[in-house]
N, C-alpha and C positions, 0 to 999 in steps of 0.2 A: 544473461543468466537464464536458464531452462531447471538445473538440477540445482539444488540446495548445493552452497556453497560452504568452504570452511564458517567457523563461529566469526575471526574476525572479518573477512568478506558481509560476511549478514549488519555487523556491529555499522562496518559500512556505509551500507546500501540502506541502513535505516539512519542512520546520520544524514546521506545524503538526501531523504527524504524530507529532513526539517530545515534545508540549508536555506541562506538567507538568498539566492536567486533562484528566479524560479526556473529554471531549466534544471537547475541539479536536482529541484524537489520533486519534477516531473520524473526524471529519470530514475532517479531511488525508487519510487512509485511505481514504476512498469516496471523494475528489474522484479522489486516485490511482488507485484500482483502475477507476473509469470508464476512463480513459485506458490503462490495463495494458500499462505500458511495462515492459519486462525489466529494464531497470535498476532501478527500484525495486523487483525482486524482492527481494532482501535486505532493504531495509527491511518489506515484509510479510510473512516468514518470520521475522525478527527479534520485528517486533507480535506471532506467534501465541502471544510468553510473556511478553504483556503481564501487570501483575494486575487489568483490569480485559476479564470476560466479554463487553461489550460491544465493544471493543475489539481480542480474540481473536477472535469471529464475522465481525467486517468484514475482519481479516488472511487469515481464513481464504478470505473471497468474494472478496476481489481478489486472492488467489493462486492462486486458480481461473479465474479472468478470466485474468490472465497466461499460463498454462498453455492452456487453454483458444484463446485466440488463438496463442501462440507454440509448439505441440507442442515445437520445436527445442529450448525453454528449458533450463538447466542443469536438472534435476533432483536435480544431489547436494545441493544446499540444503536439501532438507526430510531427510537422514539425519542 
């Protein structure tokens, strides 16, 4: 995923980021962070206290994507 997809592709790709293996939650997570919409900030602030390291490292990259593109972003998220 590069461009925003339809609304149920997104419904998705955020499903797939809570799923109970973690490959799928990895991979929800970098489809997301490509896209690095604000809204799904919370959900990758949330992943960074995943218990799976794979998992934390992609939360960590697409929360720097978000940031990264949006400066404006809420910042009180990560205190």
């Amino acid at each position: 995923v590069w461009d925003q997809p339809r609304a149920e592709v997104m419904k998705g790709l955020r499903a797939m980021a809570k799923h109970a293996d973690v490959f799928q939650r990895q991979a929800g997570l970098e489809a997301l962070g490509r896209l690095a919409l604000v809204e799904d900030l919370p959900l990758f602030v949330e992943s960074l206290a995943d218990r799976s390291k794979l998992v934390q490292r992609t939360a960590a990259w697409a929360t720097r994507q978000v940031y990264s593109r949006h400066p404006e972003a809420d910042r009180s998220l990560l205190e």
